[in-house]
C-alpha positions in Angstrom: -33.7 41.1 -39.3 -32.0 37.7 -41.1 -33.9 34.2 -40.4 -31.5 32.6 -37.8 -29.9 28.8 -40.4 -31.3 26.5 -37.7 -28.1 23.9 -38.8 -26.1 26.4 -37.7 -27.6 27.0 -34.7 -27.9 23.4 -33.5 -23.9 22.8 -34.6 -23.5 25.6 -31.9 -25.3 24.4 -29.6 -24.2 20.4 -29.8 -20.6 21.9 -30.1 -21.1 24.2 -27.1 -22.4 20.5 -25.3 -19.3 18.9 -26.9 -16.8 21.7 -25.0 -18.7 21.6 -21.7 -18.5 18.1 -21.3 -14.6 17.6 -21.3 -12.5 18.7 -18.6 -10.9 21.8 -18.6 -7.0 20.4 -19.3 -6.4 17.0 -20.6 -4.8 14.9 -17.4 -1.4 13.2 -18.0 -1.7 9.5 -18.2 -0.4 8.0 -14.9 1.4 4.5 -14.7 1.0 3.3 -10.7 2.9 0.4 -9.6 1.5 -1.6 -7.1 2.5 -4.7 -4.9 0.1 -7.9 -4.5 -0.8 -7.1 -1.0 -4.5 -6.0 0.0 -3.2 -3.2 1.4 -3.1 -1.7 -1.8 -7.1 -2.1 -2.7 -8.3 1.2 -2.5 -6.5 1.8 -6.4 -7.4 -1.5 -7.5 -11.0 -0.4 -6.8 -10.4 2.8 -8.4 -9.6 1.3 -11.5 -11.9 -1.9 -11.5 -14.9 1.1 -10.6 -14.0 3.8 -12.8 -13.4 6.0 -9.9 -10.0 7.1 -11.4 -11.8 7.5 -15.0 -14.5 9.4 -13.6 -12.2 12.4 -12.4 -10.1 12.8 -15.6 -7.4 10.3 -14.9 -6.3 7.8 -18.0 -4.4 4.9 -15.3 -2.8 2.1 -16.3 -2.0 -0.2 -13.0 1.5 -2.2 -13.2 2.5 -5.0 -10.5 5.8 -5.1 -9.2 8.0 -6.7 -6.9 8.4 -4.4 -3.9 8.7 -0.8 -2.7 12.8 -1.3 -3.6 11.9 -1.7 -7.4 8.8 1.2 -7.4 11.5 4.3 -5.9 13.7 4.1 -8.6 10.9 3.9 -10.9 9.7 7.1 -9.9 12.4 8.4 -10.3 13.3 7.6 -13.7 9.3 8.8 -14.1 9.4 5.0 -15.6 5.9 5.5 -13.3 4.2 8.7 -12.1 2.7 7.2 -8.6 3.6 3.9 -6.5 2.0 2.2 -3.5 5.0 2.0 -0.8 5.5 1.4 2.9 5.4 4.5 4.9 8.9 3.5 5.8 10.1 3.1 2.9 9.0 6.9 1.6 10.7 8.1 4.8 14.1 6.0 4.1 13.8 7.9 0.5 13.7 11.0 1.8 16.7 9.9 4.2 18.7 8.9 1.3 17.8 12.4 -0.4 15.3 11.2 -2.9 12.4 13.5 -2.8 9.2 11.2 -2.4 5.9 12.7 -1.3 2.4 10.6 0.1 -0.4 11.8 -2.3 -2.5 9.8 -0.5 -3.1 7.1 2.3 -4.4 3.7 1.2 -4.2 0.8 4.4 -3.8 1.4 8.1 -2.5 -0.8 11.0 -5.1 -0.6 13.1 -5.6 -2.2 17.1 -7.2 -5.2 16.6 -6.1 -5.7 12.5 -5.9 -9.2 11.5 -5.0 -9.1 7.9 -1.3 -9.6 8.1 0.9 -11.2 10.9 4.1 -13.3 12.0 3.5 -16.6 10.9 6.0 -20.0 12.1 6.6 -23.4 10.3 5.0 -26.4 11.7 7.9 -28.2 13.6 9.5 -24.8 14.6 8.6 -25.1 18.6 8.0 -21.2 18.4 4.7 -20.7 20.7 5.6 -16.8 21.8 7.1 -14.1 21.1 10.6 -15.2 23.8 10.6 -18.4 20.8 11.8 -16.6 17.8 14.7 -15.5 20.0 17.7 -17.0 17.4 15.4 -17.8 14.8 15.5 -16.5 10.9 12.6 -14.4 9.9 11.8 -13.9 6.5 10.5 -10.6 5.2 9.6 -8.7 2.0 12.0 -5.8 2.3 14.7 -5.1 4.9 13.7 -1.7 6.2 10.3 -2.5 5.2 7.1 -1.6 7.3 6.7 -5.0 8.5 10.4 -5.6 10.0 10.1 -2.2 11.6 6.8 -2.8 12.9 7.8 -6.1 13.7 10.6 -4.9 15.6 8.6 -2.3 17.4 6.1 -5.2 18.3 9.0 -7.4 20.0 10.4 -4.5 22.0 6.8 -4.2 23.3 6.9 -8.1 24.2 10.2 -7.7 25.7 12.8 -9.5 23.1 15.7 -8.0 21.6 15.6 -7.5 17.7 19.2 -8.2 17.3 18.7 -11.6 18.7 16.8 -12.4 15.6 17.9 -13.0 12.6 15.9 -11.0 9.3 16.3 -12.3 6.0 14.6 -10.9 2.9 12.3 -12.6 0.3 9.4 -12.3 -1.6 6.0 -13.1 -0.6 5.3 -15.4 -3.2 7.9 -17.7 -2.0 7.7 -17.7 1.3 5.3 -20.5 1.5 7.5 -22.6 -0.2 10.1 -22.1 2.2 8.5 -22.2 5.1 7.8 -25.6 3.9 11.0 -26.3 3.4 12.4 -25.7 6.9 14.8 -22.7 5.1 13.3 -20.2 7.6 11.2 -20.2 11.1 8.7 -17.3 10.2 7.7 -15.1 7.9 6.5 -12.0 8.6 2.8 -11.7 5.4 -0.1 -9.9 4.8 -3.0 -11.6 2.9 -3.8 -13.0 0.5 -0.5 -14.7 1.6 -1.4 -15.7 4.8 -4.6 -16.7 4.9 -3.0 -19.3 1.4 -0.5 -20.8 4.6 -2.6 -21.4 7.2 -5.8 -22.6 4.4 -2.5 -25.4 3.3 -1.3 -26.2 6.6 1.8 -25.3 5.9 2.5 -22.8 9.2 0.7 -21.4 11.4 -0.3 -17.8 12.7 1.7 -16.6 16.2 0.4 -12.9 16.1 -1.6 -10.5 14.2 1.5 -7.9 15.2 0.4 -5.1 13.2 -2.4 -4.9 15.1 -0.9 -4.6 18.4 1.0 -1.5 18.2 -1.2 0.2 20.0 -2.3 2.2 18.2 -3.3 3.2 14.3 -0.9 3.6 11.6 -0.7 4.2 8.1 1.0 1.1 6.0 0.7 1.8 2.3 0.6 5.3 1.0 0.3 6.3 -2.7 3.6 8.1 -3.3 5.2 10.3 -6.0 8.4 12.5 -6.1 7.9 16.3 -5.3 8.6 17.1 -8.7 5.7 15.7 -10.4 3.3 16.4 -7.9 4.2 20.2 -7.9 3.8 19.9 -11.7 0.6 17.8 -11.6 -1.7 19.3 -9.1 -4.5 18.5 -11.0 -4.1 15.0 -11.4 -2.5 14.7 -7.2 -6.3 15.8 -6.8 -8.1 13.6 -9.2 -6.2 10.9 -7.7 -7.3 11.8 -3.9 -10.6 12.4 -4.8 -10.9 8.5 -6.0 -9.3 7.1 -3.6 -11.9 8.3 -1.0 -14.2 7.2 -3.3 -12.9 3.4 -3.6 -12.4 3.6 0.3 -16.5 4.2 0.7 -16.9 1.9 -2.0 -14.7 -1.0 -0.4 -16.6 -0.1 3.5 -19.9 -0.5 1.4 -19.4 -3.7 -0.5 -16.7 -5.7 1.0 -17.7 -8.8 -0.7 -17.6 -7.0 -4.1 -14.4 -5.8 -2.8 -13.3 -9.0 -2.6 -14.4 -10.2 -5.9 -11.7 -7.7 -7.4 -8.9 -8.6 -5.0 -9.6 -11.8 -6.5 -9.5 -10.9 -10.1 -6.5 -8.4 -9.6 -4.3 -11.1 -8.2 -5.5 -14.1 -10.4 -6.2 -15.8 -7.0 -8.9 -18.8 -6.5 -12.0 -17.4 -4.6 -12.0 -19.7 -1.9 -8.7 -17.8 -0.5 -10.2 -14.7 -0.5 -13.8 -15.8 1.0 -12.2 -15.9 4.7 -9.8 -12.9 4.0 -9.7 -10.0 6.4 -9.8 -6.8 4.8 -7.7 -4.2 5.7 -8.5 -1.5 7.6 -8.4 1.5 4.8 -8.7 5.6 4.8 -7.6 8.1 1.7 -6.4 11.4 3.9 -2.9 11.2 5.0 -1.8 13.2 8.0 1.6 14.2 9.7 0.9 12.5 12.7 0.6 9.5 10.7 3.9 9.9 9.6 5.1 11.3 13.0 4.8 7.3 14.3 7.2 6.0 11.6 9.8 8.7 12.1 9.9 8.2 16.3 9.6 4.2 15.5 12.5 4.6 13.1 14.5 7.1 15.3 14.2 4.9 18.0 16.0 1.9 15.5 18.6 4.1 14.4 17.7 3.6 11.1 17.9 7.3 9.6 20.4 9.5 9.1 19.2 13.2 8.9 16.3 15.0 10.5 13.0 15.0 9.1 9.5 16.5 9.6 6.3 14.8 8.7 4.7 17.7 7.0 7.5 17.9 4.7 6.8 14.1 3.1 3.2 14.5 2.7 2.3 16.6 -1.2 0.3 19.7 -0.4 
């Protein structure tokens, strides 16, 4: 019997270490385009804890303006996933662009008090019946906060249409606020809690959470296409997302520490922040609330089933 070249035998065995420690396929690398709202800090957490990393997933996070720049950028596969409204992946899908939710990231939730209606100082709007002929600012028309907002003033017995929505970023709308150009804005943190910290306005109602009930905000989102074609990675990137959800309900200060860094923001407007309500799993009747809500608007076109928008 031939003496076993112990050099050889240790290469083997450090090489068959070597092969067992890397994942069975290489992951694509995933660009995810995000918008500066905290609804989006479950993948911000992901990424700042390694969550994303630690199931095989090379992501490079990339801020942009609103869910109307992120669609077309999935669709030129410019970026692989995109935090969205949940409105604004159904209005794809209306349009016929295939978008799917990979995950959930932010609810409305009763009782949520992270983003809200907010009025100029000098407005005279005191209720809901005030903003009757008054020009609302909001991020994206067709966005999640004018339908819910819409939803929410049905509920208080005011017509939409006697309201006038006008869109604009979030970044300026405490300028013009300010500057008398519009009555109310309709902002999520870090943005609000900036206005009301300055002076400059002042909160009517925490709208999203009086719907009555919960509902998804932000979802991750890709088109059918890639998900199909990147199962692998759809479940990496679920898998750290639930992850960054327990993380963020376990350390919500440490939470806030990397809202802080993501958005380049001075700590003392994120000490009194809110966080909002947050959850991974995405579910049809999730969904199911946008499509009645958006039925009842007349704001789609063809017929759509929940099940159908969410990846498998």
């Amino acid at each position: 019997m031939k003496p076993i070249d112990k050099t050889l035998a240790a290469m083997a065995f450090l090489g068959g270490l070597f092969v067992a420690a890397l994942p069975a396929t290489a992951l694509d690398k995933i660009t995810l385009g995000y918008t500066a709202v905290n609804g989006n800090v479950p993948d911000w957490i992901a990424k700042d804890q390694g969550f994303f990393a630690k199931h095989g997933l090379d992501v490079e996070l990339t801020l942009m303006r609103g869910g109307n720049v992120i669609v077309p950028s999935l669709v030129s596969n410019s970026m692989q996933v995109g935090t969205v409204g949940a409105s604004t992946l159904i209005q794809a899908a209306d349009g016929g662009i295939d978008l799917v939710a990979l995950t959930n990231l932010s609810l409305f939730a009763p009782g949520t008090k992270d983003s809200g209606v907010v009025v100029r100082n000098g407005a005279n709007i005191n209720t809901p019946a005030d903003l009757k002929g008054k020009r609302i600012g909001t991020s994206t028309i067709g966005g999640i906060s004018e339908i819910a907002f819409e939803h929410w003033l049905v509920l208080k017995g005011v017509n939409p249409k006697e309201i006038t929505i006008v869109e604009i970023a979030y970044a300026e709308m405490p300028n013009v606020l300010k500057a008398g150009n519009l009555d109310a804005v309709l902002i999520p943190d870090p943005f609000m809690s900036a206005i009301a910290a300055d002076g400059s306005g002042k909160i009517l109602s925490y709208f999203y959470g009086e719907l009555g009930t919960s509902v998804p905000a932000l979802v991750n989102a890709s088109t059918r296409a890639w998900a199909e074609s990147h199962k692998q990675e759809v479940a990496a990137i679920r898998a750290a997302t639930e992850e960054a959800v327990a993380f963020a309900e376990a350390n919500p200060e440490k939470t806030k520490e990397i809202i802080t860094k993501t958005l380049n923001l001075k700590p003392e407007v994120t000490a009194t922040m809110l966080l909002a309500p947050m959850t991974a799993k995405i579910k049809t009747a999730d969904l199911q609330w946008w499509l009645d809500a958006m039925n009842e608007q007349d704001r789609l076109r063809t017929k759509l089933t929940a099940a159908r928008l969410i990846a498998p």
